[in-house]
N, C-alpha and C positions, 0 to 999 in steps of 0.2 A: 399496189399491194398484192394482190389476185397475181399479177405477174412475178413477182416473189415467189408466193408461196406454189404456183407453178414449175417455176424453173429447181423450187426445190425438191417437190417431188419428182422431177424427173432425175435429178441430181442422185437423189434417194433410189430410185430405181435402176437407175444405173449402176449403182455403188452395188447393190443388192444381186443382179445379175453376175457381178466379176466376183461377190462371193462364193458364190452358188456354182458358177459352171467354169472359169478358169482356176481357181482356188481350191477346187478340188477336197475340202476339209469333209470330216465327218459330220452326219448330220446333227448331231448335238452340238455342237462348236459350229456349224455356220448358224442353225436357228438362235444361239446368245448373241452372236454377232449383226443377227438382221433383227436380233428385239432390241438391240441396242439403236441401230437405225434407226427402229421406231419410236423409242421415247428423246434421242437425240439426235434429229435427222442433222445432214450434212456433219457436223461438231463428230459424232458416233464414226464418221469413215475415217475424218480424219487420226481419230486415235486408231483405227483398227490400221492404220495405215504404220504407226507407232510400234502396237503391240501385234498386230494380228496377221498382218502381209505374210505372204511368203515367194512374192513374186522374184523371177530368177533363180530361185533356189538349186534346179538343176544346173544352171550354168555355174552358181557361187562355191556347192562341193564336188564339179565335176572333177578336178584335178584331187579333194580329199580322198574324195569314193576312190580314186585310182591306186592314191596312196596307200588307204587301209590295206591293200591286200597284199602288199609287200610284207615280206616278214611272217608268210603264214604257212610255210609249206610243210608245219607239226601239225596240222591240225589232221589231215589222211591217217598218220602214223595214232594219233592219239584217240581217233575214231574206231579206229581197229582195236587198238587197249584198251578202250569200255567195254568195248564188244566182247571182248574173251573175259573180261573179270565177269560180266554178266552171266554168261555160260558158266563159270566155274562157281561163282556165290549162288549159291541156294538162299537166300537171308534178304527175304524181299525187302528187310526196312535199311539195308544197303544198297540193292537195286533201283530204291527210289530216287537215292540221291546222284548214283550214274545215269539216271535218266534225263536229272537237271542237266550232267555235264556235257552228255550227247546234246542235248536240246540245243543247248549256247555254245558248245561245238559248231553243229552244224550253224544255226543263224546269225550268230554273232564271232565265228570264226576265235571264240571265246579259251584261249590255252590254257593248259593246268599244270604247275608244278606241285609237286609232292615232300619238298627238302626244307620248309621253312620254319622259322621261326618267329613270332610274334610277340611285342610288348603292345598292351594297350593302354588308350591315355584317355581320363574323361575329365579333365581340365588343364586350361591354356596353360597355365606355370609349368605341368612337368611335360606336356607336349612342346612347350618351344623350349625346356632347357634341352629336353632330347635332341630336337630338331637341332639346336646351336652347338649341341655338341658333336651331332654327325657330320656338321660342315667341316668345324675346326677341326675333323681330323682326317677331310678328303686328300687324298693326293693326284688325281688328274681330272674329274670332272663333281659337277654340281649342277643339276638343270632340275628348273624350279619353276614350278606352274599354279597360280592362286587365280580366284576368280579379280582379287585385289589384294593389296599390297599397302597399305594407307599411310600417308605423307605423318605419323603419328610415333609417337615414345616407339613402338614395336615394331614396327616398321623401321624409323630411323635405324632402330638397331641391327634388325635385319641386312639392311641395304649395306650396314658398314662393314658387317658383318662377311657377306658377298664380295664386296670391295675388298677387302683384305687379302681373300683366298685370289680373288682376281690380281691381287700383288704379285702373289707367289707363284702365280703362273697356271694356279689350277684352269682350265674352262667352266665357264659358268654362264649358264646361259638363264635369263628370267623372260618367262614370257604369262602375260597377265592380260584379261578382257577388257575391251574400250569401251565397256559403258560409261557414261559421261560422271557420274558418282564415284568412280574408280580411277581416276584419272588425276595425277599428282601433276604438280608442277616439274619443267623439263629442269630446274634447280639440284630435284630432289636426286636425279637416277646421275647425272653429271658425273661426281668420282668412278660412281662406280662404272660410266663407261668409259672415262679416262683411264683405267685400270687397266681397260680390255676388257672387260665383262660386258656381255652383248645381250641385248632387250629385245623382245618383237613383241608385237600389241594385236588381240584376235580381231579381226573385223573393228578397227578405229573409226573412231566418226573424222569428218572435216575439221582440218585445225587443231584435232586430238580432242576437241570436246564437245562438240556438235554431233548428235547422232541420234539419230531416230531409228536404228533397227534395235528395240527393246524382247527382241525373239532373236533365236541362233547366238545365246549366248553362252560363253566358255566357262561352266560354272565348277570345271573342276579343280580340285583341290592334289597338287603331285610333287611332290621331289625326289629323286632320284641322286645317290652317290655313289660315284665309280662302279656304278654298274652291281653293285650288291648289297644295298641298303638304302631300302623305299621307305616314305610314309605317304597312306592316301586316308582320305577322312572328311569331316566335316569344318572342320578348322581354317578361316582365313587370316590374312597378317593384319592388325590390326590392333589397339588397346581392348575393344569392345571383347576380344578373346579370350582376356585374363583380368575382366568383370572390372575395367577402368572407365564404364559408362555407363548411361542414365540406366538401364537393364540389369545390374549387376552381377551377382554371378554368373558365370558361361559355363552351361554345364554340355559340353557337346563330344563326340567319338571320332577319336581317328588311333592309325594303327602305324607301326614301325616293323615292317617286314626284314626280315634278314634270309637271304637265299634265291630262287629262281625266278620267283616272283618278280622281285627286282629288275629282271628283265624284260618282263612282262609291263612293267609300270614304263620303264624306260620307253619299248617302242611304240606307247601310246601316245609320251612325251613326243619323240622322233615324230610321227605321223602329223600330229598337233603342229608343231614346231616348224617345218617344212612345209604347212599351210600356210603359217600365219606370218613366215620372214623372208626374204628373198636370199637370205645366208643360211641356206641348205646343208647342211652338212649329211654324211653318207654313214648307216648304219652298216656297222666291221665291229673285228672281235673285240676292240678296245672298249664299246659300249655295252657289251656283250660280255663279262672276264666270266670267267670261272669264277662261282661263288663258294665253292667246298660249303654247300649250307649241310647241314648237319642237325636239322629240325624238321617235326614230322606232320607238321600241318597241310593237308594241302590246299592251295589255292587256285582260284579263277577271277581275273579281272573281267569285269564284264565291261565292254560302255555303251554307251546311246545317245541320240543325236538328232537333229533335225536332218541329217545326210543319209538316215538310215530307217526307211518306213516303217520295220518293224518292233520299235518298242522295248528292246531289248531289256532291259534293267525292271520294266514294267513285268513281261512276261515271264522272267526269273523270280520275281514276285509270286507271282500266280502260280508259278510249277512248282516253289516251295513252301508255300501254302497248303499247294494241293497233296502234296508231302504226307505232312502234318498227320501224328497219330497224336497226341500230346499237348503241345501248346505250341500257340501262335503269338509273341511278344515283337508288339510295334513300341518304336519312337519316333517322332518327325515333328519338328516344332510347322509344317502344313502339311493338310491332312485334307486333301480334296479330289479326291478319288474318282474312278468315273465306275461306270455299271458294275462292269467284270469286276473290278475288286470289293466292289461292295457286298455280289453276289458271295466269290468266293469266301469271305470272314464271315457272313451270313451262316453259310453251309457251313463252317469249321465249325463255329462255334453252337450251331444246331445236331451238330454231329458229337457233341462232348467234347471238345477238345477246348481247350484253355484262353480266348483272345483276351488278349490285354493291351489296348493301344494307350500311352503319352504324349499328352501333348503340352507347351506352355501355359503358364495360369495368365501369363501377360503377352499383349499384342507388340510385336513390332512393327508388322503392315495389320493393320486394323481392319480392313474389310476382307482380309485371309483368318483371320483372326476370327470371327465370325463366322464363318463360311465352315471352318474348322468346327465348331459346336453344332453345325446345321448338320454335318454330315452323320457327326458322333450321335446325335440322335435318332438317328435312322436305325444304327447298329444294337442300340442298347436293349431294343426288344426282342431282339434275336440271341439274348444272351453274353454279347461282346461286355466285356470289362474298361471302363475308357476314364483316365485319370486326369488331372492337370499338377502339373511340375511346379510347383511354389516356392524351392529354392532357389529363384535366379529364374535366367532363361534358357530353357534347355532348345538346341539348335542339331541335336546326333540327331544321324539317320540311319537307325538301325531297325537288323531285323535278326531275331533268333526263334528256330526252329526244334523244337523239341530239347533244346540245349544239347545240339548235336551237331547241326549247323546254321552258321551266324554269316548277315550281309554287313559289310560297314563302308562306308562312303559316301560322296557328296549329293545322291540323290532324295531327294524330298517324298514325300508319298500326293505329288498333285502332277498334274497335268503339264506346268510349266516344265517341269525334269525329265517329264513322260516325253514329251514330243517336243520338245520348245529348243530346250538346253543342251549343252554338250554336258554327260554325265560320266563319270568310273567310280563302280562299285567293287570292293574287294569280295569274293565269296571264298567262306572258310569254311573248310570243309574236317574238322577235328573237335573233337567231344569236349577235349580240354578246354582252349580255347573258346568257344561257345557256350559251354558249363559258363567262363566267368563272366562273359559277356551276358546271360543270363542272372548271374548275383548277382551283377553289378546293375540289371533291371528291378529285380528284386528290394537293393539297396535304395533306389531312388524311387520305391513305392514307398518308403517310409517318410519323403518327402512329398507326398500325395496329396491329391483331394480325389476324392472318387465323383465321378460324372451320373449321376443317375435321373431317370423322366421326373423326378421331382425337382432339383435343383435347377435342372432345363428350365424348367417352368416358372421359376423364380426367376430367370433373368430379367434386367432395367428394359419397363416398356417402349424405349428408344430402340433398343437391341431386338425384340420381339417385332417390331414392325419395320427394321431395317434388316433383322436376319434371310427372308423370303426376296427379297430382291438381292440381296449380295449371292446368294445360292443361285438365284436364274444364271446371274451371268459367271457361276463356279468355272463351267467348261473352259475361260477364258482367261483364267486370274492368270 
């Protein structure tokens, strides 16, 4: 027995050292992961091994990283075009926001168009009859990126949907994450690749179900038609999206871009897509059309990634926050933040300006769920505003900035989106447009509970003595 519990602490110490000094993590994310060691020695690596590895990593995006940078020889010219409106504006609370676009220029090689037009959607009904109606009326291509796609009523429909245009001869390409939960029978995709409609799968496990990298996962949300009509969002294919399960209503945001954008959303697709398939196809003007957009919104696709150390989607966060004369209005059904954001909504909301974060009144991962309340009450004596959503389960991931400029896309306000996931956030850069993405926050306070240090305190003594341990190991979820 003594030789057990020996070989396990060295077991344990060993696991501990490959954290710490080839793993390379920051130091709050390796100390959750060696307090995990400690209350679960051996059993704790093997899940870090699940969720937490990142071993190979530079060899797994070396050919992405090469990728990303095709396709970017605007970003010089567009560098210089901040620069001279900066000069020319006098109107610092304009300067602030070219300051965002330089910023994600430079880091995130982050482009902007200027010519769009925007519908926005906060429920599954008019978001896929939208979605179904910009299929039905592509004529050369369709490329279509979900984190999943589910073998289910809306999906089915989807998929035949796909199939059909694949008749006609449009290209269509679906490309969806192998996490093992996300993973249909080879039944299901069959027509539509009889059709000629072509599939690739991000990082698959063995076998198509077998998979243990639950990190590096492809959680955005993309479609793309003939090159001038994008939608990106929060929105998966699925029934669970138009409130057909146990959660019921889905109340979440995504957006239908018409103009440059478009293009923008396309070669992320491209980038993605020639990762994840060995049917490469070569970004030309056909992917590329002329949009004649004739809308004045403009836009910035950001994205972020575990291929890319610096945070991007996270840091766009922060710099329009840091924005902020006005009000700061969060959404994110998780909401596990790390330092820097917690600081910066501190400061906003210490400074007078407006936070108001929502979150869900109901869990769907229950120890995030949690974790969620632990954070929100950090913030509540600093003045932050922080709600719970009780019609349904709200799942948008928004952000609106003085209802002046608005983020909309698949990233989360936690750590997994931060550094874990593959993410694309739209940034909107137009009063309009973020005015109603703002009433439409506005509207769903009416469906509210307000979060305050008394109600905290109310929570089921199970929750109270479970919330302090789901919080240690936040950095991790």
């Amino acid at each position: 027995m003594d030789l057990i519990f020996l070989a396990i602490a060295i077991l344990n110490i060993c696991f501990g050292i490959s954290i710490v000094f080839f793993e390379r993590k920051t130091p709050e994310i390796a100390l959750a992961w060696l307090t995990l060691l400690v209350f679960i020695p051996v059993l704790g690596f093997l899940v870090y091994i699940a969720f937490g590895q990142n071993f190979y990593r530079a060899r797994l995006f070396k050919v992405k990283e090469e990728d990303d940078r095709k396709g970017q020889e605007l970003v010089a010219g567009q560098l210089t075009e901040v620069a001279r409106l900066e000069k020319v504006s006098g109107d610092e609370r304009e300067n602030r926001f070219l300051r965002v676009i330089r910023m994600l220029l430079v880091s995130n090689r982050a482009l902007v168009s200027d010519n769009n037009t925007i519908e926005i959607y906060t429920n599954g009904h008019d978001k896929f009859r939208a979605l179904f109606s910009a299929i039905e009326q592509a004529k050369d291509f369709v490329h279509v990126e979900y984190y999943y796609i589910s073998a289910d009523g809306l999906g089915t429909e989807m998929a035949a949907l796909l199939t059909r245009k694949a008749k006609e001869g449009v290209e269509v390409r679906v490309l969806v994450d192998g996490l093992p939960f996300s993973v249909v029978p080879p039944s299901f995709w069959k027509p539509f690749l009889d059709a000629g409609g072509k599939k690739a799968v991000f990082f698959p496990g063995l076998l198509g179900f077998i998979n243990f990298r639950f990190n590096n996962r492809n959680h955005r949300k993309i479609v793309v038609i003939d090159g001038k009509t994008a939608f990106c969002g929060g929105f998966n294919v699925g029934d669970e999206y138009v409130g057909k399960r146990e959660l019921g209503f889905w109340r979440d945001t995504h957006v239908k871009i018409d103009g440059d954008a478009a293009h923008l959303l396309e070669l992320r697709f491209f980038m993605d897509w020639n990762f994840a398939s060995e049917d490469h196809y070569e970004l030309s003007s056909r992917y590329l059309p002329k949009t004649n957009g004739t809308g004045s919104a403009a836009v910035q696709i950001v994205s972020s990634g575990p291929d890319n150390q610096h945070n991007q989607i996270k840091l766009a966060y922060l710099q329009l926050i840091n924005t902020a004369s006005e009000s700061v209005y969060i959404q994110t059904p998780y909401f596990v933040p790390d330092a820097s954001l917690i600081d910066a909504l501190r400061m906003a909301a210490q400074s007078g300006i407006d936070v108001k974060i929502m979150i869900p009144c109901k869990p769907d991962h229950p120890i995030v769920y949690t974790v969620n309340h632990a954070w929100i009450r950090d913030l509540l004596d600093a003045g932050v505003k922080a709600y719970t959503y009780d019609d349904g389960f709200i799942h948008a991931k928004t952000l609106v900035i003085d209802g002046v400029v608005a983020s909309v896309g698949s990233a989360n306000w936690d750590i997994r989106s931060f550094k874990l996931n593959f993410e694309t956030n739209a940034l909107i850069y137009n009063p309009g447009y973020a005015k109603k993405l703002k009433e439409i926050f506005e509207d769903d306070l009416t469906h509210c509970t307000g979060i305050t240090p008394e109600s905290y305190e109310k929570r089921p003594l199970l929750e109270k003595i479970w919330g302090p341990i789901a919080r240690l190991f936040s950095p991790v979820l």
